[in-house]
C-alpha positions in Angstrom: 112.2 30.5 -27.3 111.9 29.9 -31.0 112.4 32.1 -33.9 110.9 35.8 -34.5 108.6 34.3 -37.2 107.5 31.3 -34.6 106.6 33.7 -31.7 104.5 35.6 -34.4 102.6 32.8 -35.5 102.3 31.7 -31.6 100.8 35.3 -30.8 98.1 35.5 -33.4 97.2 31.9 -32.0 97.0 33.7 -28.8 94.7 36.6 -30.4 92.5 34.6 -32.1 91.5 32.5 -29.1 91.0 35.5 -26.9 88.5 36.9 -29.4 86.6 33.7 -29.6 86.0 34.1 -25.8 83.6 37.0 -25.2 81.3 35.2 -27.8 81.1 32.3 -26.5 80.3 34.0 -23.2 77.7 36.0 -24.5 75.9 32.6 -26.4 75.5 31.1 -23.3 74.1 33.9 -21.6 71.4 33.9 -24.3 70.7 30.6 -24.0 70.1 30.7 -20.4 68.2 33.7 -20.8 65.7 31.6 -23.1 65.6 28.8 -21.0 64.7 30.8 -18.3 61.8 32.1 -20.5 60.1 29.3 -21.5 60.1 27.9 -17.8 58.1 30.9 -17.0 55.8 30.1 -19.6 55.1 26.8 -18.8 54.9 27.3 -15.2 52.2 30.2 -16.5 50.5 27.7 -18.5 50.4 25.2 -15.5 48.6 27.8 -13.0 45.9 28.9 -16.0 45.5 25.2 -16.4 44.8 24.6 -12.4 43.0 28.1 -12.0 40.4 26.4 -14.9 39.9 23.0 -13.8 39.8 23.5 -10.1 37.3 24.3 -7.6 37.1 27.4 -5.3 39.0 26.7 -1.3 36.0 26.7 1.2 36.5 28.0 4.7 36.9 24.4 6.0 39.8 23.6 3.4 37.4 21.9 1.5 37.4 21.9 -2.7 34.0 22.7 -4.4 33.2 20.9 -7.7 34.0 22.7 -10.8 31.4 23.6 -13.5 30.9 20.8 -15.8 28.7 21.1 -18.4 27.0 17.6 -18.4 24.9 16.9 -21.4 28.1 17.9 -23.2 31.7 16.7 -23.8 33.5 13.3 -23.8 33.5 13.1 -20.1 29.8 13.7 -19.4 29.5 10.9 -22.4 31.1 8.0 -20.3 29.3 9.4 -17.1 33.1 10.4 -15.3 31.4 13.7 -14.3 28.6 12.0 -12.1 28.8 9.1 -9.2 26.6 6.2 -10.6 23.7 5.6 -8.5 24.5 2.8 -5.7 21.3 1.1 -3.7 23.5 1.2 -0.2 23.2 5.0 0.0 19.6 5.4 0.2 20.0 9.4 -0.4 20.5 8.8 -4.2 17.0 6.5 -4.1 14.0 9.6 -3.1 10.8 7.3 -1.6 13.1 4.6 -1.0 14.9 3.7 2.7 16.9 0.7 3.7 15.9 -2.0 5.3 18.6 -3.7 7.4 17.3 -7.7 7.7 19.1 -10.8 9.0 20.2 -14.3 8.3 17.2 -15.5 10.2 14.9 -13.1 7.6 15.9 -14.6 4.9 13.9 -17.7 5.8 10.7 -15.8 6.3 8.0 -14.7 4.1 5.6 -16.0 1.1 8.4 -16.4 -1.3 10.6 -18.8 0.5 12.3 -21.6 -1.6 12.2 -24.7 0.5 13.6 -28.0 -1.0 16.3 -30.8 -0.3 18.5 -28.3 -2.1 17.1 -25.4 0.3 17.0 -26.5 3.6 14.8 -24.9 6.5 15.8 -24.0 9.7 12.7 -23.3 11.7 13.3 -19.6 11.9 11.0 -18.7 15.4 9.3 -15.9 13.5 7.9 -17.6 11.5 6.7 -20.7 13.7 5.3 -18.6 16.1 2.5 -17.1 14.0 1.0 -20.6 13.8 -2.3 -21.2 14.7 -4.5 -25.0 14.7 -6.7 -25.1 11.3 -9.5 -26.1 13.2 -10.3 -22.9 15.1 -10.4 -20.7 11.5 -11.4 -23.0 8.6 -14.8 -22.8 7.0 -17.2 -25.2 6.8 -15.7 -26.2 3.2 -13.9 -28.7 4.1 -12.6 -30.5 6.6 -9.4 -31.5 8.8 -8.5 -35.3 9.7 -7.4 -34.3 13.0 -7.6 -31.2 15.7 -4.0 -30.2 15.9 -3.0 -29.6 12.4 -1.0 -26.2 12.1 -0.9 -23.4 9.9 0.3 -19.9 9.5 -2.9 -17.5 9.8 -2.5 -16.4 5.8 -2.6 -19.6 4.1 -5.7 -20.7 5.9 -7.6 -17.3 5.5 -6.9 -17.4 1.6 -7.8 -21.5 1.7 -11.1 -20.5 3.1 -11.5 -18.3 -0.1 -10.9 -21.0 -2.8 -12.3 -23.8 -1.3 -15.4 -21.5 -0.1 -15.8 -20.8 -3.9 -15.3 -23.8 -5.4 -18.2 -25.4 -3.3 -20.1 -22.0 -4.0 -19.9 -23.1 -7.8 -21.1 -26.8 -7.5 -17.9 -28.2 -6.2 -18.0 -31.0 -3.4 -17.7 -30.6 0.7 -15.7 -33.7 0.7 -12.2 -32.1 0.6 -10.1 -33.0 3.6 -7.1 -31.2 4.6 -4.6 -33.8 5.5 -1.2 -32.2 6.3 -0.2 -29.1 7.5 3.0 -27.9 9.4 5.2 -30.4 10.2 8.2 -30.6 12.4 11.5 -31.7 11.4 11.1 -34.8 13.9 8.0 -35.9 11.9 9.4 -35.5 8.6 12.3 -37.4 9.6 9.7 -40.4 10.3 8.0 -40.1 7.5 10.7 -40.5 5.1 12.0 -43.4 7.4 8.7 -45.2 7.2 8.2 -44.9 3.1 11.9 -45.9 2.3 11.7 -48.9 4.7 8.1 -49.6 3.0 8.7 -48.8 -0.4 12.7 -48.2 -0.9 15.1 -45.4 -0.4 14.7 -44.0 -4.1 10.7 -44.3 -3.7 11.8 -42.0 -0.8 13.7 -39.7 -2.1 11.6 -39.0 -5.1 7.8 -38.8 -2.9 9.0 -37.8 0.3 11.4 -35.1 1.2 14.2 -34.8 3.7 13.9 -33.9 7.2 14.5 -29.7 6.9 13.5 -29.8 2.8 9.6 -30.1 2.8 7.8 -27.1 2.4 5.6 -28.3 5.0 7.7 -26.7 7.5 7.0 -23.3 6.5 3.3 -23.3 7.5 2.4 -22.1 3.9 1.6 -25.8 2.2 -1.6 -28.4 2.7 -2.2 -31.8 1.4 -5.5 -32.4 0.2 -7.5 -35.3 0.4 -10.9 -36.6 -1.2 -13.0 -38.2 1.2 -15.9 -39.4 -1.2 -13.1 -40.7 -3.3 -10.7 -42.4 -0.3 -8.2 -41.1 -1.7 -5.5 -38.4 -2.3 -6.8 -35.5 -4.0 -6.3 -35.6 -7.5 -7.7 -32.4 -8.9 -9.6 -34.0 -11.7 -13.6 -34.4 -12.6 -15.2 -31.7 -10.4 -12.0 -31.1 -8.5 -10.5 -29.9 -11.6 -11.9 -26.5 -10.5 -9.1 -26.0 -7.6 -6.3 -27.1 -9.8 -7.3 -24.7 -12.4 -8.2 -21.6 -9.9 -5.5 -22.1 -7.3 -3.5 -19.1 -8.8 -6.8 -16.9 -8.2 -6.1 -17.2 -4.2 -2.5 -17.2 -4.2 -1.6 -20.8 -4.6 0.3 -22.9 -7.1 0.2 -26.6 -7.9 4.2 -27.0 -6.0 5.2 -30.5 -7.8 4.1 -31.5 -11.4 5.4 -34.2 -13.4 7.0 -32.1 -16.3 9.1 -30.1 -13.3 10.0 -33.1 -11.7 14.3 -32.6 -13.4 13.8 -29.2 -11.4 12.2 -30.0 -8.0 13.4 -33.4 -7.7 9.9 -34.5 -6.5 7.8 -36.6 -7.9 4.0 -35.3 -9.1 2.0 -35.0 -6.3 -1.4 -33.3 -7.2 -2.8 -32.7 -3.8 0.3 -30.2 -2.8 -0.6 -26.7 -2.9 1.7 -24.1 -1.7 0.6 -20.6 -0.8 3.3 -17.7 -2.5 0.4 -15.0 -2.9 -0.9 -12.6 -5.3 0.8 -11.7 -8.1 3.3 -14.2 -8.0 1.1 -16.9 -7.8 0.1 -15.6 -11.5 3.5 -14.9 -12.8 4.4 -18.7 -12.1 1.3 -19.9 -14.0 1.7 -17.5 -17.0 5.0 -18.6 -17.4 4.5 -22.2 -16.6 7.3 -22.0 -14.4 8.0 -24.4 -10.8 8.7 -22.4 -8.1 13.0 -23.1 -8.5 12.8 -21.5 -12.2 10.5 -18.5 -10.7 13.3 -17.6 -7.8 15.9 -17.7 -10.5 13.7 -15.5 -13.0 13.0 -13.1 -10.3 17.2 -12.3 -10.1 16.7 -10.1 -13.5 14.5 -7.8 -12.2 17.1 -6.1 -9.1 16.1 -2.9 -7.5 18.9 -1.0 -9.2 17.5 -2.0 -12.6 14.2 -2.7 -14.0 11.4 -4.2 -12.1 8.5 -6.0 -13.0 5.5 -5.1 -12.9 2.4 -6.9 -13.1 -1.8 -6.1 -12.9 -4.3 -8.3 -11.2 -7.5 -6.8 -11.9 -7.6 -3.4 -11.0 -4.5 -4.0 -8.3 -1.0 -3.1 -10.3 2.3 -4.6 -8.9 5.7 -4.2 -8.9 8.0 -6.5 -7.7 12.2 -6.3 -7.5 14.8 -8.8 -6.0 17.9 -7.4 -3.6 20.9 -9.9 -3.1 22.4 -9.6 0.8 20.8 -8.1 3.9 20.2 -4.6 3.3 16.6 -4.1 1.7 15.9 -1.0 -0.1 11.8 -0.1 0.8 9.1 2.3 -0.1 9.4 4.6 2.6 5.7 4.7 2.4 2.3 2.9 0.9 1.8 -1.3 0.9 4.7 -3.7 0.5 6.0 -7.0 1.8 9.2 -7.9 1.6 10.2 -12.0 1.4 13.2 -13.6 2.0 14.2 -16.2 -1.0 16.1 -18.8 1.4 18.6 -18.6 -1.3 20.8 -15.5 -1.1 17.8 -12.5 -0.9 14.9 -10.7 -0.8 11.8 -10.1 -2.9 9.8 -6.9 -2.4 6.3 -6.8 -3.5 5.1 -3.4 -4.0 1.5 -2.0 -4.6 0.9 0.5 -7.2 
């Protein structure tokens, strides 16, 4: 058992560590106690947090938007507190409805681009609205046979140009030579000038079956009968080339474009795109490749171009895909590009 003086020693051991126990008890009791305090707190925090940024409960469970100051803050600065606008959901556009169009659309109207790089494919909208030249031309000219096609525009606004040029001195000798033309025809007619001429004389005069613009009813060939020959807009005839624009026309294949079109000059080819685009392409000396491409920086979601004829302003905006945003009301035409869109002509 030890000595008196060891089980002294061994006691106050004992004594001292049985003091040391209450206070250790009682330091972690008050550190539970704090930690139990500032849980509250944070938790408190938390709710005030939520209570503030949070809408009120509707009867339907739904959450209503919180108050947001928006001309003020960092978040109304980057534009998190609003949806951006979208041109599929036509409520976020007032005046404005969509138009759903198809495929087949996108082959019809007075902007089409029609090349060997944009084929045609005879959409039957568009080849139904043809009508023979011979029952609505004026006596301006003339057609080299009875059955020569056209669409019902391009003829009306023909009558207007060539009408005035004769008005103003100009010659009744102009012919109309070519019209419409089916993809059968075409096909011969490229067969006949490569086998005549070569297969590059063909490719660069004549274009493929399904790529000449004659198969949208909106392009004539002109032809000088007091010359025998193609029309070659110069001398007194320099009066259409100049004027064509006026009536909606464009001079289609010139010798500086030729990199673009890939058709060689051919100054008797006039192609009807209307008014004011017919313009635009002459202002900006562009072919009517480089105008399609121009016309992609002007989309309905972002600014549109506008132009003034006269007294007539216009404003005109491309939409890629099938569904067309429109002016629920007033005059518009809406064109498919036969490229991957729509052009929508409005007037002002």
């Amino acid at each position: 058992m030890g000595t008196r003086e060891q089980r002294r020693h061994g006691r106050r051991r004992q004594r001292r560590r049985r003091n040391y126990t209450p206070l250790l008890v009682l330091m972690l009791v008050v550190i539970a106690a704090c930690a139990l305090l500032l849980n509250s707190c944070g938790k408190d925090d938390d709710s005030a947090q939520a209570d503030a940024g949070a809408g009120d409960v509707t009867e339907n469970g739904g959450v209503t938007e919180p108050d947001v100051d928006k001309d003020s803050g960092e978040d109304a600065e980057n534009g998190s507190s609003t949806p951006p606008e979208d041109a599929d959901n036509q409520a976020l556009w007032p005046g404005y409805t969509v138009k759903t169009m198809t495929e087949e659309d996108m082959q019809v109207g007075l902007q089409i681009l029609v090349s060997n790089q944009h084929m045609y494919d005879f959409p039957e909208a568009a080849e139904s609205q043809l009508v023979k030249l011979v029952d609505y031309k004026s006596n301006s000219y003339s057609s080299n046979v009875n059955d020569t096609l056209i669409l019902p525009v391009t003829v009306e606004h023909l009558n207007e140009m060539l009408d005035d040029y004769v008005a103003q001195g100009g010659a009744t000798d102009i012919m109309v030579v070519s019209g419409y033309r089916t993809y059968d025809f075409q096909q011969g007619l490229f067969d006949r000038n490569a086998a005549k001429n070569g297969l590059e004389n063909a490719k660069r005069y004549v274009a493929q079956a399904g790529g000449s613009e004659h198969h949208t009813g909106y392009a004539v060939d002109l032809y000088s009968n007091n010359n025998g020959d193609y029309f070659e807009g110069v001398g007194e005839y320099k009066w259409v080339t100049d004027h064509c624009h006026e009536y909606g026309f464009i001079l289609r294949y010139t010798e500086e474009k030729e990199p673009i079109t890939m058709i060689g000059p051919e100054s008797w080819h006039f192609r009807y795109v209307s008014v004011p685009h017919s313009y635009i392409i002459v202002d900006n000396d562009f072919c009517l490749e480089e105008y399609i491409d121009y016309l992609c920086q002007f989309p309905f979601d972002g600014e549109h171009l506008t132009y003034t004829v006269g007294d007539q302003e216009y404003e005109i905006y491309y939409v890629e895909g099938l569904e067309v945003p429109v002016p629920e009301s007033g005059n518009y035409t809406v064109s498919g590009n036969n490229v991957d869109g729509f052009i929508v002509t409005i007037e002002k």
